[in-house]
C-alpha positions in Angstrom: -67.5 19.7 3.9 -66.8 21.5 7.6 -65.1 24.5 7.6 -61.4 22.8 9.1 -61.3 20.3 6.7 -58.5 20.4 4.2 -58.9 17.4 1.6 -55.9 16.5 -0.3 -55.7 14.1 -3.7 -52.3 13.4 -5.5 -51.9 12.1 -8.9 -51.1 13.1 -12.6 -54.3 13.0 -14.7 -55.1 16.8 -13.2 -58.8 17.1 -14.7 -59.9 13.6 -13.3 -58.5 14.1 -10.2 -59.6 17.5 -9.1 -63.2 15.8 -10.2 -62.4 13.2 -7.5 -61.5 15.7 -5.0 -65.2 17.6 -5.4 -66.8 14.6 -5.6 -65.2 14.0 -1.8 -66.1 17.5 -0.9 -69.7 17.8 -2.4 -68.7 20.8 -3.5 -72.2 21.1 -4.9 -74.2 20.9 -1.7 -71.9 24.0 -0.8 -73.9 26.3 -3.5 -77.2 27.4 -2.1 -78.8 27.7 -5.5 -77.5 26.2 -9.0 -79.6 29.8 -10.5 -76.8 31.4 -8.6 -73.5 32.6 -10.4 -70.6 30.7 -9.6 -67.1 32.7 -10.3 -64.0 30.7 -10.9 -60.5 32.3 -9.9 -57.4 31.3 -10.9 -54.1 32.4 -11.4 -52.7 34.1 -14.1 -50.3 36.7 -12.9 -48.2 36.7 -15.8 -48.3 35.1 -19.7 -46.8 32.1 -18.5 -47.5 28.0 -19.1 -48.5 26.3 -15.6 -45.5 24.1 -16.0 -43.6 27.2 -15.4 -44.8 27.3 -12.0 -46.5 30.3 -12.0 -49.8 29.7 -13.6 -53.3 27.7 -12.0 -53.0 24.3 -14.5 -55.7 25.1 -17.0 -56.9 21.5 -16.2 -57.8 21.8 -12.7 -60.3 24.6 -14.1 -61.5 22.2 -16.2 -62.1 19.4 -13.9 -64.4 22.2 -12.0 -66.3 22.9 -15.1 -66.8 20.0 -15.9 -67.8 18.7 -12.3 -70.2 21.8 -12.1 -71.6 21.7 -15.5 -72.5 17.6 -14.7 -74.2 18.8 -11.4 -76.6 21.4 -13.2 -74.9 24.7 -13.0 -74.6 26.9 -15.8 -74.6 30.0 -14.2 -70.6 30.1 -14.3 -67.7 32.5 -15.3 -64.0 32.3 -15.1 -62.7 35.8 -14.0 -58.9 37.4 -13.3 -56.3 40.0 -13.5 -52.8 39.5 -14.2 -50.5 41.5 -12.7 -49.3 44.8 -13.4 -47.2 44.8 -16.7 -48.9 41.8 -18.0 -52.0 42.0 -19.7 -54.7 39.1 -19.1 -56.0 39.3 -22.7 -52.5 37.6 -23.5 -52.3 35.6 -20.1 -56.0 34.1 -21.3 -54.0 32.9 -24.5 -51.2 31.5 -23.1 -51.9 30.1 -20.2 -55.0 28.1 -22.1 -57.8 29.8 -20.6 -59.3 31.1 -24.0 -59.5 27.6 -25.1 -61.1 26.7 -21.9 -63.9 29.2 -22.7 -64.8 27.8 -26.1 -64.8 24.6 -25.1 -67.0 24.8 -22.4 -69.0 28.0 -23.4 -68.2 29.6 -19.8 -67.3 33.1 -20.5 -63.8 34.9 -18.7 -64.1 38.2 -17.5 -60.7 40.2 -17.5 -60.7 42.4 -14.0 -58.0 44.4 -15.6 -61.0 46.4 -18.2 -63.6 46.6 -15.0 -64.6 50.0 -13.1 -63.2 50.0 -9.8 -65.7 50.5 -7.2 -64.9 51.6 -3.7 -65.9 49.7 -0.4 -65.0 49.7 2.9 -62.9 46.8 3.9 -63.2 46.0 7.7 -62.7 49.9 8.5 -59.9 50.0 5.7 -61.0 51.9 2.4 -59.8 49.8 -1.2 -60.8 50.0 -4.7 -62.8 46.4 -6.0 -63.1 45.3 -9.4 -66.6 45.8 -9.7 -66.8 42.1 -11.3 -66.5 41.0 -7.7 -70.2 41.8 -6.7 -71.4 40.1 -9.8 -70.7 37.1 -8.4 -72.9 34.7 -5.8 -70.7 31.8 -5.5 -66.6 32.4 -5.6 -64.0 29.2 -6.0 -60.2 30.7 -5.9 -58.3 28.7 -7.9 -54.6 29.9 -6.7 -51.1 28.5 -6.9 -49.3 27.4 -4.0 -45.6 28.9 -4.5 -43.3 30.9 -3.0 -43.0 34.8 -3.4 -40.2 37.3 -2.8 -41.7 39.3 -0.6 -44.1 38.1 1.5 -42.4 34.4 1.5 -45.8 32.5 0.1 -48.5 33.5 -2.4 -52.1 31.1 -1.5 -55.5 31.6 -1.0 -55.3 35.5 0.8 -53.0 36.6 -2.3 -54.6 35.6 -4.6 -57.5 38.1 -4.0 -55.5 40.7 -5.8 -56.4 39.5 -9.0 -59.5 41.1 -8.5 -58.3 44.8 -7.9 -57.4 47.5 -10.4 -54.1 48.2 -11.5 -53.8 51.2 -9.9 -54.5 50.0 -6.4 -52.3 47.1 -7.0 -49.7 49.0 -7.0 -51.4 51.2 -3.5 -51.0 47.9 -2.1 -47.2 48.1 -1.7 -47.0 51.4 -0.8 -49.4 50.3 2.0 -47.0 47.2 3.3 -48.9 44.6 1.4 -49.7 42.6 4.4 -52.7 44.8 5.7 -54.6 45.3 2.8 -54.2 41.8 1.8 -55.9 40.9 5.2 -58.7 43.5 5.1 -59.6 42.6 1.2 -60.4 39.5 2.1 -62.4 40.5 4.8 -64.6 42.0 2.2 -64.1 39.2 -0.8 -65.7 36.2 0.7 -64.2 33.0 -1.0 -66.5 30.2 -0.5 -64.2 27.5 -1.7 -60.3 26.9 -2.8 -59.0 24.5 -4.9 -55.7 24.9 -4.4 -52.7 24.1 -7.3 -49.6 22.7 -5.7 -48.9 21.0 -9.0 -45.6 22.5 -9.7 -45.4 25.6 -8.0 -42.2 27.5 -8.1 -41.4 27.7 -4.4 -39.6 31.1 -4.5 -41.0 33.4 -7.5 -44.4 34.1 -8.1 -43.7 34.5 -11.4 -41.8 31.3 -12.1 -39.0 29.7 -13.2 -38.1 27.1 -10.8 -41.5 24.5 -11.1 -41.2 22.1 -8.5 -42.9 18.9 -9.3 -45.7 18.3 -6.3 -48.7 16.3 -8.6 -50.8 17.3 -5.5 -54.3 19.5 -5.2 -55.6 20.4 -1.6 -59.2 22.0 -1.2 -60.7 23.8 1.2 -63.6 26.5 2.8 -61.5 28.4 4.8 -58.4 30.6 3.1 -56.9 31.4 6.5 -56.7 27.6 7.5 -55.8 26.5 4.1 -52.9 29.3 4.1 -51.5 28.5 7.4 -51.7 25.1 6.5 -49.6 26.0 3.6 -47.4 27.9 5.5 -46.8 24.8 7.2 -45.7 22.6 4.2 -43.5 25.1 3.1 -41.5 25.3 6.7 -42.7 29.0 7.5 -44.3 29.8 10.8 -47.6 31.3 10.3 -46.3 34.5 11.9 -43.8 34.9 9.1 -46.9 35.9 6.9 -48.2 38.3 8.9 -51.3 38.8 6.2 -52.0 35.3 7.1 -52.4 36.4 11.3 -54.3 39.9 10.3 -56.9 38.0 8.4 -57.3 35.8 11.1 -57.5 39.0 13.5 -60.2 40.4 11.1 -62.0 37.2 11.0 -61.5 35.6 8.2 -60.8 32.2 9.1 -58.7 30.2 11.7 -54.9 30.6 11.3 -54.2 27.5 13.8 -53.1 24.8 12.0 -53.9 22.5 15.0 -57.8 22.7 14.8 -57.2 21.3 10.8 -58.8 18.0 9.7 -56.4 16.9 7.4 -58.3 14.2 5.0 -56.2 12.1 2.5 -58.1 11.0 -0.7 -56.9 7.6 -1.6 -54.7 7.3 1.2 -51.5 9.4 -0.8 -50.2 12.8 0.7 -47.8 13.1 -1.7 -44.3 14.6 -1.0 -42.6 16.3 1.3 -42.0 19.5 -0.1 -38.7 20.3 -0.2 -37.2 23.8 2.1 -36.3 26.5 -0.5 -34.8 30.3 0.4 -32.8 31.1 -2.5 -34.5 34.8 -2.5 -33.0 35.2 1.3 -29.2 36.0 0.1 -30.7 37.8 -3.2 -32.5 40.0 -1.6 -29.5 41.1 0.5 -28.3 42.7 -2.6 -31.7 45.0 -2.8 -32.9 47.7 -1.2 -36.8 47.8 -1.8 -39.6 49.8 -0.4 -42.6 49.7 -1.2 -42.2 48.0 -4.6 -44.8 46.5 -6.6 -44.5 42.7 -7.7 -44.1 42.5 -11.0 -40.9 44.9 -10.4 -39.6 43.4 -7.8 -40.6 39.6 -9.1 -38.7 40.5 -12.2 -35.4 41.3 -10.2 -35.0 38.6 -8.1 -34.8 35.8 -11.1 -32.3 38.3 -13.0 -30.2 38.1 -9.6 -30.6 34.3 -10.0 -29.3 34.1 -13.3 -26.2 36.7 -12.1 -25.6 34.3 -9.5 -25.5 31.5 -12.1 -23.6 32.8 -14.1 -20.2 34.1 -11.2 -21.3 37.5 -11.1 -23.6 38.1 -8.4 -20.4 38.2 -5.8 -19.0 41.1 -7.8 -21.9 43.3 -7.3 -20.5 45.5 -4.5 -23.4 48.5 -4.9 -27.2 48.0 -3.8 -30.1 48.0 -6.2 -33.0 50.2 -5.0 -36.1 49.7 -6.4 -39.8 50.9 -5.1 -42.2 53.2 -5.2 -40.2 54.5 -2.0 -37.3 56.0 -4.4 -39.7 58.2 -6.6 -37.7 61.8 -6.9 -34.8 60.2 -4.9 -31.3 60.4 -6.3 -28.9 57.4 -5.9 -26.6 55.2 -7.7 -28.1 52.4 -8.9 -31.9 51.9 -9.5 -34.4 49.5 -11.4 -37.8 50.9 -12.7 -39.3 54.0 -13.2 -39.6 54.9 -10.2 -35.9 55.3 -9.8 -35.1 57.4 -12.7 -33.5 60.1 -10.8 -30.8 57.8 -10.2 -27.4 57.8 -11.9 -27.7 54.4 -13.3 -30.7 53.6 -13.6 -33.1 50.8 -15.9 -36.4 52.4 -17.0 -39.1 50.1 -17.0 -43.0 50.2 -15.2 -41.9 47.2 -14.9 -38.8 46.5 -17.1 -38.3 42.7 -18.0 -36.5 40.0 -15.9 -34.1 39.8 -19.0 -33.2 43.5 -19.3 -32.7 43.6 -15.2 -30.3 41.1 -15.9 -28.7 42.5 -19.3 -28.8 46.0 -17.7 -26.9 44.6 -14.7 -24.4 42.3 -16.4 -23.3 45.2 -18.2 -23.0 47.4 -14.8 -21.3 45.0 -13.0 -18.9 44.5 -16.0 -18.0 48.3 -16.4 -17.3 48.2 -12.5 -15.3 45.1 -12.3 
């Protein structure tokens, strides 16, 4: 498989047909040495079923396993860290993943308990899990879907499953787009199988699945995001992580140089345009905000909206790392609890954002 090529298989029996898709790709004649250990990423931001559309389909994983194991490699793990908030141990539950691990005796390795291990990221200092240099082979396993802030979540994001906590949360107060580049300008992902099952096309956490049936691979995550950029009606420049790693030399950010290879001759569904975050997010002021705060808001705003009472809320919600020792009126998380009202939380839930604002917006009305 070249480096441009983006293969792309629909259908419904996920396991089988991610099987198909490596069989097109020869995935195995990729891996230099089957002695060498072969990491397997997914996505498990949050304790959340795939169908939610948040989640990598625990099925896809297991169509690699099973595709790898038949080929002669033992030498494999599954490794991740949800997000901050979540803990993996109960993602791994959830989301199917300890199952997965029995069954095919492939052990997971939770990046959330590792040591972090500082390198030097294309002249940008970060903190690695230090599972990362454990590993000979890597396959990133991510979910194509929306997210609030930086419009799509793919192959780049997904990296950040393999950083502590702590500089998770750096990551915002650095813009989010630049360290996203230079990370994966030290994490080399060899190949992507990418999800576009169900993906929720505007929260990376969820909520909204929007049925696809569809699984695209790949060796290059720059190509592969821009491609993705693409299908979801975004110019590449509107992800500016996507144009930095390219910068950095990643991969190729121009679409045009793709070879875009159907398997069986179906490339599925168009999918749909989606910006409900656009007018939510007009109701928010956020700087430098992690995620999982920020992920958790947006769907509460949703549900306002749903329910006739977004229009009535007249005051903006600050959230972010930005508004630590700030005083204002009305803030979500901790780090707004110099605020007058304000919703503790590191992060609080998407159903106490929205209890905690129903009940503002109901004193105020």
């Amino acid at each position: 498989m070249k480096k441009n090529e983006i293969y792309i298989k629909c259908g419904t029996d996920y396991k089988a047909m991610t099987k198909e898709l490596l069989k097109e790709c020869a995935l195995e004649e990729l891996i230099c040495d089957r002695r060498q250990r072969v990491g397997i990423k997914p996505n498990l931001v949050s304790p959340t079923e795939a169908s939610f559309g948040a989640t990598t389909h625990p099925e896809v994983v297991a169509g690699i396993l099973e595709y790898l194991k038949e080929k002669g490699f033992e030498n494999l793990v599954m490794l991740e860290g949800s997000w901050v908030g979540d803990r993996t141990a109960e993602a791994l539950e959830v989301c199917g993943y300890r199952e997965l691990s029995d069954l095919y005796g492939v052990p997971f390795w939770d990046t959330q308990k590792d040591r972090a291990v500082s390198r030097d990221c294309a002249g940008m200092k970060l903190n690695l899990c230090e599972s990362v240099e454990k590993i000979d082979f890597l396959i990133n396993v991510p979910v194509l879907k929306g997210h609030c802030q930086t419009k799509i979540t793919c192959a780049l994001k997904n990296m950040k499953g393999l950083i502590p906590n702590s500089e998770k949360r750096r990551f915002h107060s650095l813009g989010l787009h630049k360290p996203i580049a230079h990370l994966n300008a030290a994490i080399r992902q060899d190949f992507i199988v990418v999800d576009n099952i169900c993906g929720d096309l505007d929260f990376e956490d969820g909520g909204n699945p929007v049925v696809m049936n569809r699984i695209l691979a790949g060796r290059d995550p720059v190509l592969v995001d821009a491609y993705v950029c693409h299908m979801m009606h975004y110019d590449v420049n509107e992800v500016p992580y996507v144009v930095l790693a390219q910068e950095l030399g990643v991969g190729c950010a121009d679409i045009s140089k793709a070879d875009i290879r159907v398997c069986g001759g179906d490339e599925g569904e168009r999918i749909p345009k989606s910006r409900k975050v656009v007018e939510l997010k007009d109701a928010v002021e956020e700087v430098e905000s992690c995620s999982a705060c920020y992920g958790y808001l947006i769907p509460a705003l949703e549900m306002l909206k749903e329910e006739g009472l977004f229009d009535k809320l007249h005051t903006k919600i600050c959230i972010g790392q930005g508004f630590r020792k700030k005083t204002g009126e009305l803030g979500i998380g901790h780090c707004t609890k110099n605020f007058r009202c304000h919703l503790e939380g590191c992060p609080p839930t998407e159903n106490q954002i929205y209890d905690f604002l129903r009940e503002y917006i109901l004193q105020q009305d």
